[in-house]
N, C-alpha and C positions, 0 to 999 in steps of 0.2 A: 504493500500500500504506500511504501515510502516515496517510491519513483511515480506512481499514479498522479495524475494532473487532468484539466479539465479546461475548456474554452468554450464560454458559453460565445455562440453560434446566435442562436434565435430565440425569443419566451414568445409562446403564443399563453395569452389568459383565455379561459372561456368558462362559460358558466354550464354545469354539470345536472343533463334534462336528470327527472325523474322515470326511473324505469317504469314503463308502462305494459303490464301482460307480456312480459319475457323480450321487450323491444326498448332500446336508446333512442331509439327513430333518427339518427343519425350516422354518418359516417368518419371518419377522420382521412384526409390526405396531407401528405409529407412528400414532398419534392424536394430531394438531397442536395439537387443542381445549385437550385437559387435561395435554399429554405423556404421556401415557400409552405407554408401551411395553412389548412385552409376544410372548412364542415361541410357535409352535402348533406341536404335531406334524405330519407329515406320516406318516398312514397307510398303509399295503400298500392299501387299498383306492383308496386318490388317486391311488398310483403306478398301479393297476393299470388304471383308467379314465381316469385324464386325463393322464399320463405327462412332466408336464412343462411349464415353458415358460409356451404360451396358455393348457394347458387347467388349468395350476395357477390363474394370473389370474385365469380365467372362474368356475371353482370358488371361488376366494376372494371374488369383485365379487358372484357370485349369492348368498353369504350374508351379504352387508352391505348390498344393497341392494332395495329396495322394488321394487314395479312403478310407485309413481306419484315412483321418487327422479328429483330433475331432476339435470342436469349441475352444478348448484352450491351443491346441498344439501351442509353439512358432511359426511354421510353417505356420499355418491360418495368412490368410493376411484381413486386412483390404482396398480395391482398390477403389479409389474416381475418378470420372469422369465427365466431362461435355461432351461435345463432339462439334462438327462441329460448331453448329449454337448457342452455346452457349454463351454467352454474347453481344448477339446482342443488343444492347440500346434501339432500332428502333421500333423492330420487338413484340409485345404482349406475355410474356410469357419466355422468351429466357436466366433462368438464375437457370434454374434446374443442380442438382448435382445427381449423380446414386452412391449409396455406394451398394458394394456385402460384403460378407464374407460368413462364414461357418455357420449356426446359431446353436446358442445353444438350441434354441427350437424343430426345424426340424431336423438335425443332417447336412440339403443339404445346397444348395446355396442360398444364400438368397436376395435381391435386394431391395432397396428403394430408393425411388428418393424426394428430399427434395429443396427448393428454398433457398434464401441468396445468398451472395454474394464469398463464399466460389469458386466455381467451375469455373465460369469467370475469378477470380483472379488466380487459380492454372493455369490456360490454360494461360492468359498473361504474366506470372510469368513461360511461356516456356514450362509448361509440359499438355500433353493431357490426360496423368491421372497418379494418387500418387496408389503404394502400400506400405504399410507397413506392416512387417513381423517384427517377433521375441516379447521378453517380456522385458521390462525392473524391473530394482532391486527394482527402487523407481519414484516416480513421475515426470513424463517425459513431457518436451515442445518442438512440433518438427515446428521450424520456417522458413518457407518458401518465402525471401523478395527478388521480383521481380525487387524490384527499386537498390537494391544496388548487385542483385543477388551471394545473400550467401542460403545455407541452413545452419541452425542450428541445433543441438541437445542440449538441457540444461534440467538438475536436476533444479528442483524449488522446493522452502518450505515456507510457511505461506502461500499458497493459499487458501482458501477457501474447501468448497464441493459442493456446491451450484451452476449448473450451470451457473445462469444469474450473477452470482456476480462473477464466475472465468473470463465471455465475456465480462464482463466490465472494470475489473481489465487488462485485458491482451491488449483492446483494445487502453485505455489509455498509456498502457507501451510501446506499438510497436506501438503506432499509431503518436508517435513523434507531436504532435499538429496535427497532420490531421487522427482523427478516422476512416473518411470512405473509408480512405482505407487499411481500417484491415476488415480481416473475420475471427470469429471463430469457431471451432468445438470443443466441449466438450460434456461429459455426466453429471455424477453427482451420490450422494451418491445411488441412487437407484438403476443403471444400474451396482453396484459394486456387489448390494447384492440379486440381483434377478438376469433370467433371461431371460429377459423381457422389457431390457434398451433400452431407444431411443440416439440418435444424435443429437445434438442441435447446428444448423447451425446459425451462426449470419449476420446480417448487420446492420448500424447503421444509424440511424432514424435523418435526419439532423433538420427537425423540432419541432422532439420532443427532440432533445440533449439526446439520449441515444440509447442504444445497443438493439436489437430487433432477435429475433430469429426464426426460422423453425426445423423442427423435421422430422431425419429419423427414422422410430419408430418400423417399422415392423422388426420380427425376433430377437431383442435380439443385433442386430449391437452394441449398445449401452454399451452390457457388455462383450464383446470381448472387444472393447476399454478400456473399465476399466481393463479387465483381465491383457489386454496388459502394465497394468502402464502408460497409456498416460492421463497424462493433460488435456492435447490440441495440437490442430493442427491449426497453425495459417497461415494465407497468405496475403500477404503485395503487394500490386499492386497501381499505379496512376490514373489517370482520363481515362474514356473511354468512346471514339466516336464512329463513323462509320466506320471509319477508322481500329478502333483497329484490330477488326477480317480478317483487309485485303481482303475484300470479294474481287472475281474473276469478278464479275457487280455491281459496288457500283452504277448506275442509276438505275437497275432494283428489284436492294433491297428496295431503297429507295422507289419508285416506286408501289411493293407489299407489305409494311410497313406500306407507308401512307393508302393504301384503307383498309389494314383488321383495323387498330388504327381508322379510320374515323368512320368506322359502328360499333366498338365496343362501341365508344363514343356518338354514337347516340342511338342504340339500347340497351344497357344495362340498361339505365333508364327505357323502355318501357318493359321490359323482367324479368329478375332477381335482378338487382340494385346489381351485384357484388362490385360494386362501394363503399356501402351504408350497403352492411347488409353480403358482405361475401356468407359463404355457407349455412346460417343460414335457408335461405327461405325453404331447403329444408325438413325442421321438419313439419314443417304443410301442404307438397305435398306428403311428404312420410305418415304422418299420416290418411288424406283426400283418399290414396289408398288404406288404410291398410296394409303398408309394414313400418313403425316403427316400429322394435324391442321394446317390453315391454315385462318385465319380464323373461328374459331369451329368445326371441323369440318367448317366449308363445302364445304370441298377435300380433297385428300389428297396434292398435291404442290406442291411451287413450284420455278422454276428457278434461284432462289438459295439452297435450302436448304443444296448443297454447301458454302456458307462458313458452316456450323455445322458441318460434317462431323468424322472422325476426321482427316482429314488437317489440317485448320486445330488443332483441339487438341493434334495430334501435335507442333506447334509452340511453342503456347501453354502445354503443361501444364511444371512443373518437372520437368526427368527425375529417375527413380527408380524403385526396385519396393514399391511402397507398396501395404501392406494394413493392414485396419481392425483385424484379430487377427494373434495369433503364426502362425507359421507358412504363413500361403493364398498358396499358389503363386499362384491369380489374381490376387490383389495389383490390385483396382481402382480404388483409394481415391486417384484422381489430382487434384494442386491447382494454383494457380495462383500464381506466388512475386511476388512488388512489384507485385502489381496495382494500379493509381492510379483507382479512382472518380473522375467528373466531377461527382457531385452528391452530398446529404446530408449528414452531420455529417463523415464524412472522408473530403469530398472533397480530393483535392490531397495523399493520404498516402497511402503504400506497405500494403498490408494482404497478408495468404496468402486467398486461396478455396480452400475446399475443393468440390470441383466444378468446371464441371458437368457433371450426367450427363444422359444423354438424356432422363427427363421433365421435368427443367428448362429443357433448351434447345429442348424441342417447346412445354411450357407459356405459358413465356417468349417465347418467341422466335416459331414461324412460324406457331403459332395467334395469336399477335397480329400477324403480318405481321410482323413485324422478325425481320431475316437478317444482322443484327450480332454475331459472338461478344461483343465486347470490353459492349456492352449487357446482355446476357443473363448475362455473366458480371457483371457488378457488378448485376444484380439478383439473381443466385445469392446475392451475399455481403451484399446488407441483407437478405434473406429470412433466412437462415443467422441473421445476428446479431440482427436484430429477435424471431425464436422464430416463423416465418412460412412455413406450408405454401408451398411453392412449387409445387406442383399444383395446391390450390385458388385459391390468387393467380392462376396464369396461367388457370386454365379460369373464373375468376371474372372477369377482367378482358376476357378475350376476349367473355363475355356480355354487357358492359358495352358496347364498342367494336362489336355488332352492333347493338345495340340503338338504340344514339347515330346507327349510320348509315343502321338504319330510319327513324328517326327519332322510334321508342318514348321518348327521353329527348333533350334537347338541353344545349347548354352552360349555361343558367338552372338546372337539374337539379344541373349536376355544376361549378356554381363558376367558369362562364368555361371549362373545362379541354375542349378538343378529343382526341375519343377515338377519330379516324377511325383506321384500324388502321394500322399501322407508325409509329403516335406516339410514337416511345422515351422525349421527355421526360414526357408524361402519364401513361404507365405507370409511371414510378420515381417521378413526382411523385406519384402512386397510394399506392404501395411506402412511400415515407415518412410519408403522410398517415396510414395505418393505423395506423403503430409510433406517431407521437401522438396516435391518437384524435381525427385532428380532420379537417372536411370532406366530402367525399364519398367520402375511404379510409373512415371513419367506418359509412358503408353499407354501403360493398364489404366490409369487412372480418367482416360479419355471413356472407356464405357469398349463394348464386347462389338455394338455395329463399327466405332470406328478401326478399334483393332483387326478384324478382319479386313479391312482398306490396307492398313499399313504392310499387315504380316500377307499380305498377298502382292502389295506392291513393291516391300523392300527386302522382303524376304523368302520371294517365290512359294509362298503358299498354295493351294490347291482352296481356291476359291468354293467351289459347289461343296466340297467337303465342310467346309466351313459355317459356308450357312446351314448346311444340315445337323452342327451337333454344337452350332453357335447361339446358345439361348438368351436370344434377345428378340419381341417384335415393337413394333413401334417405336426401336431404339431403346426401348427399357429392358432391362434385366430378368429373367423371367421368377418370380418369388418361389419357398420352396416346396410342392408339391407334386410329384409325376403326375403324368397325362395320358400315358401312354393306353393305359387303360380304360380311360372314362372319355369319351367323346364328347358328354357334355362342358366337362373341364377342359377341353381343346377350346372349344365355345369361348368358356368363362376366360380364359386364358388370351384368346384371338380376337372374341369380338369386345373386349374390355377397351372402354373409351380411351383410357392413357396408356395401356400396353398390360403386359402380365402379372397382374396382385391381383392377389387372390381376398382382398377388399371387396370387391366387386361381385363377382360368384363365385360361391364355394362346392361344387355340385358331384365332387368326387363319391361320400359314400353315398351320398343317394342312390348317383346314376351305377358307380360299377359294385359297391358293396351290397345294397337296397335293391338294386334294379328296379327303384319307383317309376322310371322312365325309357320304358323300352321303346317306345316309338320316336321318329323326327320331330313330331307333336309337340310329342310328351317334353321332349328335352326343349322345343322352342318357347313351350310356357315355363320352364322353369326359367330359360334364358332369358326372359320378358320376366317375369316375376321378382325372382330374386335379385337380381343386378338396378331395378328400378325400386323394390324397398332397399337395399343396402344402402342407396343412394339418401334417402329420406333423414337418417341418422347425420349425414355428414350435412343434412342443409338446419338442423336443428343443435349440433354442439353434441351429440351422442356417440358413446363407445357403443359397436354393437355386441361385444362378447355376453354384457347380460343377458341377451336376445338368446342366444342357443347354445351355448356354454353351460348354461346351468338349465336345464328343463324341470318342469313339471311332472311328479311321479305318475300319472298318468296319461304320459305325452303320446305314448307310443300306442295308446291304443283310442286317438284322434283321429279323423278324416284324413288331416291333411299332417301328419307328424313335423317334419322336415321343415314349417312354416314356425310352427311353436305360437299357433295360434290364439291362445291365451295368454303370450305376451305382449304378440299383437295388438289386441283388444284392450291391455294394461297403458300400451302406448299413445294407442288412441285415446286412452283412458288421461291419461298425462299431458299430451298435447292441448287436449279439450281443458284441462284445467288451469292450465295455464295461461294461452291464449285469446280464453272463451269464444276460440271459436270449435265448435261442437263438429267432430269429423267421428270416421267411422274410419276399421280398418279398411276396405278399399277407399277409404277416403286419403289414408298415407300415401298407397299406393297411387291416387290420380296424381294428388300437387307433388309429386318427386320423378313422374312422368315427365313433364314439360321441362326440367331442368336437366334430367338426363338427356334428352334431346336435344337439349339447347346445349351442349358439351359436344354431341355428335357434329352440329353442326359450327359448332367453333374449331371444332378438328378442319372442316370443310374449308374453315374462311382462313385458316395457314396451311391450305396446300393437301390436308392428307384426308382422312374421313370418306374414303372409298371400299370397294371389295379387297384391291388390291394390297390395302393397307392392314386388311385384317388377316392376314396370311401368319404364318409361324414357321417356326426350322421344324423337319420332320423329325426329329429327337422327339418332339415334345406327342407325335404321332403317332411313333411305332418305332422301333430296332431300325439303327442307321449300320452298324455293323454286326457281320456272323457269329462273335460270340455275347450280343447285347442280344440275336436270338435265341441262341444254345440257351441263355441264362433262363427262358422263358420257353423253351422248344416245347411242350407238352400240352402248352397254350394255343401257343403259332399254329400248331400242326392241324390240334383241334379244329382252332378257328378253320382255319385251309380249308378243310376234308367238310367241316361240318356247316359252317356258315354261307363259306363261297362256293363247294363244291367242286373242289380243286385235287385230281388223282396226285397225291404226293411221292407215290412210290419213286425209290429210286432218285427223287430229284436232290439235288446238295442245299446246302446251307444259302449261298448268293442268289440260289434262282429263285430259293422261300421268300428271300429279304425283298427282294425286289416285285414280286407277287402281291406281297403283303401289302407294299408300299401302292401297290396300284389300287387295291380295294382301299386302303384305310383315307387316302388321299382324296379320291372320291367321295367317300363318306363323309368327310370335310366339309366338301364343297357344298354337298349336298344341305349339310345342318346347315351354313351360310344360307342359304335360301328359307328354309324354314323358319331360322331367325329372322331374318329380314321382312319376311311377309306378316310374324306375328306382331314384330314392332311398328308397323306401319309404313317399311321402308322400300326404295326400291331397289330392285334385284341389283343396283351397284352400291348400294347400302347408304342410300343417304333419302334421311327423313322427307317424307311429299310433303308439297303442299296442302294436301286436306289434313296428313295428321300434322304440322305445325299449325292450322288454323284451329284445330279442334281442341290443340293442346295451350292457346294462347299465347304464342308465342311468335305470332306472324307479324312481328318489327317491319318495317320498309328492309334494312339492311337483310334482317332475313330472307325475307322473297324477294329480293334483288339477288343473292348470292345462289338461290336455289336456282333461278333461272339460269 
């Protein structure tokens, strides 16, 4: 703190509305360039089509940006949002932040949604969502305090690089003796020099006396920030009750609060132990299916995955009931207390990890063949601190590691550095390489589409191979679940607005475990279903893990199990209490319709949002090589003989692969069409004009752009 310094830049005063039914009805904008600051209304017409959240973002990013804006034109705006039901204290789950920008991976729009206390505080602190626009000279702190309502701009010097040491430094300076109520956003040295950078939301951990963090990690949001010269983004808010969000039925909140917090706290112990082990469990459910990514996707199980399991972290993690907001009985937000790193800037020193949760220890860990907690966790914590997707890192790194054992690339490539898989020190040597910009992290750190550009053009790579076991579509990273088996998670995976996260749809055990959805049909209405409620959550400030994480003991013997319709109708229950405005479950599902569309067609207005956009590497299909068939032959051969009706005898291993690859490809194409006719769109995948008219969402720009 002794070298930290400050240069106030700009005071905005303003007077701080009164929360109205879960709404500030205004917005905040900061323009870095010129400081410029400056409140926009929020309309009855914004509430009533984009309600929140992502769809406030998407509305605010589509009128400041161009169709030819790049990810690091001053112009690309950074939009943070909670939305309606966001900081509910009460309510399980109710304390998510939706950040968009332009991404530098993808070239479109990009969305993640992250917990902390950031997003509640920006909504008390009067505004319903922050953009920021332009670039600043030199390292910038943009400070946003609710209680004495000033906005600030300040130049700052002797900060750190290090994310968790800038949210701690910054928490104690603005937190005046009362830390928790500061929230920070930063990135960190890595999000500067790749891009590939995450977001690191704070809140501060009152038992454990320190700053604790969440991560918006998808797309690269991370190094827009950094581009932009910001610090940080800091938000200053007081204590909050029930009261805060001024709900419109504070009986009837209370009311559906207490019943879903009751059964969460009874059944979670019986069920997942979100409580207790996080997301952890899911390493040994996903591996027991065969859908753990190992090895690049290659596989889907290994017999060491159990020592990443819930039972080792059940060990490892510091006990407590730790959630990222007030009040969530699920409480997943598990870390790791005197963890001691063997390499990078601190190694040989006690540090906290926040994490890890299951896509980092699939990422990290058994897609790159390494089945070491204590690895995976100290690459959890320089991802963390560096400002470093750790989804993209591990599906980027695993591409790396198949490639070197093709032998598409060799150690002359990547520096001396042996990348055969379960390499724990070339992976964190990787890890670190990034956060300074220098060597062959240098590359990696660009992301998996443009890696295949470089390793093909500088280093005679075998291009088609590449994109077939190169998992990235949309330019984004693919998150970690196999596909190979469930056609609808091709779907969920291919036709997801910003690329492969599995945020969007989750439809693996339904479709290949369940088999609730045998037909084209059947899978186009989950594709239409689920990916349009998912959506509903992120335009209102909601985690969806309450949602199907923890079920109702008689879930399984409902109409529609897989929907968790009882929570549904809890939601609606929640919504209506808040907002007073009185909706129905398909009532979730209409107003998150229009907003999901209107994403599809912001895809459209920078260039992409076609059929040909929604395509994927055939990894994510089916077996790209003869022993990723062998591994599965008893499957393949089945399918063959039984499905397609294919005489096998006799025939070898390449002429199965390439068989397979013709039906399974097909079948592809095929769901694309059924999806597309259930959503209203047309056969080149972009929303008509009867369903934008019907969805309200028929802007002049819009049907100008459709046309």
């Amino acid at each position: 703190m002794a070298d930290f310094g400050t240069k106030e830049i700009k005071t905005f005063d303003y007077k701080r509305p009164p929360i109205e039914k879960g709404y500030a009805n205004q917005t905040l904008h900061v323009n870095i360039s010129d400081s410029d600051i400056s409140i926009k209304p929020v309309t009855e017409k914004m509430k009533e089509t984009f309600i929140g959240g992502k769809g406030f973002d998407l509305w605010l990013l589509w009128n400041a940006v161009k169709g030819n804006t790049k990810w690091n034109d001053p112009e690309n705006e950074i939009c943070v949002a909670g939305g309606p039901l966001c900081g509910t204290p009460v309510y399980p789950g109710s304390g998510k932040s939706i950040v968009t920008s332009i991404s530098p991976t993808t070239g479109s729009v990009i969305d993640s949604n992250v917990g902390g206390h950031f997003g509640p505080y920006l909504k008390f602190s009067g505004f319903d969502a922050l953009e920021v626009q332009g670039k600043a000279s030199g390292d910038v702190v943009i400070f946003i305090d609710g209680i004495d309502q000033k906005i600030r701009i300040m130049e700052t010097s002797g900060l750190p690089d290090e994310a968790h040491e800038v949210s701690a430094i910054l928490t104690e300076y603005f937190g005046k003796g009362k830390p928790r109520n500061i929230s920070v956003i930063t990135a960190g040295p890595g999000a500067k020099h790749t891009l590939i950078g995450c977001l690191n939301f704070s809140w501060y951990d009152l038992k454990r006396k320190r700053v604790r963090y969440k991560q918006a990690g998808r797309g690269g949001i991370g190094s827009v920030f950094a581009d932009k010269g910001i610090k940080a983004i800091v938000a200053r808010w007081d204590s909050v009750n029930v009261n805060t969000n001024n709900p419109a039925d504070k009986v009837a909140l209370k009311e559906v609060a207490k019943d879903y917090s009751h059964e969460i706290v009874e059944l979670d112990p019986k069920q997942n132990e979100m409580s207790r082990v996080g997301t952890t469990h899911l390493v040994t459910i996903m591996n027991d299916y065969d859908l753990l990514p190992t090895h690049n996707y290659r596989y889907g199980r290994h017999k060491e995955a159990p020592n990443m399991g819930q039972e080792v972290y059940r060990r490892i993690f510091d006990p407590g009931f730790d959630g990222c907001w007030m009040g969530c009985t699920v409480a997943c937000s598990h870390g790791v207390k005197d963890f001691v790193p063997l390499t990078g800037p601190y190694k040989g020193k006690k540090v906290f990890v926040d994490g890890p949760e299951y896509e980092t220890i699939a990422g990290c860990g058994s897609n790159l063949g390494i089945f070491d907690p204590f690895t995976v966790t100290e690459m959890n914590f320089y991802c963390d601190t560096y400002g470093l997707d750790t989804i993209s890192v591990g599906t980027g790194i695993a591409f790396v590691m198949e490639c070197f054992e093709m032998g598409l690339i060799n150690e002359t490539h990547t520096n001396g550095m042996d990348f055969s898989f379960g390499n724990k020190v070339s992976a964190l040597e990787l890890v670190h390489q990034m956060a300074r910009g220098e060597g062959f992290g240098r590359i990696v750190g660009q992301g998996i589409r443009k890696m295949k550009v470089i390793f093909a053009r500088d280093y005679g790579a075998d291009p088609a191979v590449m994109q077939d076991i190169g998992m990235e579509a949309k330019g984004l990273e693919f998150s970690e679940y196999m596909t190979k088996e469930s056609l609808a998670q091709q779907g969920g995976y291919g036709l997801a607005l910003k690329g492969p996260q599995h945020d969007e749809a989750w439809l693996i055990f339904l479709d290949m475990v369940h088999n609730f959805m045998p037909t084209f049909e059947q899978k186009a209405e989950a594709l239409h279903w689920f990916p349009v409620f998912r959506t509903w959550f992120g335009l209102c400030g909601l985690c969806k893990l309450p949602w199907n994480d923890v079920v109702p003991e008689d879930n399984k013997d409902t109409e529609e199990p897989a929907k968790v319709m009882k929570h549904v109708q809890w939601y609606a229950q929640f919504f209506s209490a808040v907002t007073g405005h009185q909706v129905s479950p398909d009532g979730l599902v209409s107003m998150s319709e229009a907003v999901y569309n209107f994403q599809r067609i912001f895809n459209l207005k920078m260039g992409f949002g076609r059929r040909e956009h929604d395509s994927i590497p055939y990894r994510a299909v089916g077996p790209v090589t003869a022993d990723e068939y062998e591994s599965r032959q008893e499957r393949y051969d089945t399918q063959l003989i039984e499905k397609h009706k294919v005489d096998i005898k006799d025939m070898g291993t390449e002429k199965k692969v390439t068989l397979l690859r013709e039906f399974r490809e097909s079948m592809y194409e095929k769901l694309k069409d059924a999806v597309y006719d259930r959503r209203g769109w047309t056969n080149d995948g972009i929303p008509t004009v009867e369903t934008v008219k019907r969805l309200g969402i028929d802007f002049p720009e819009v049907l100008d752009l459709l046309k």
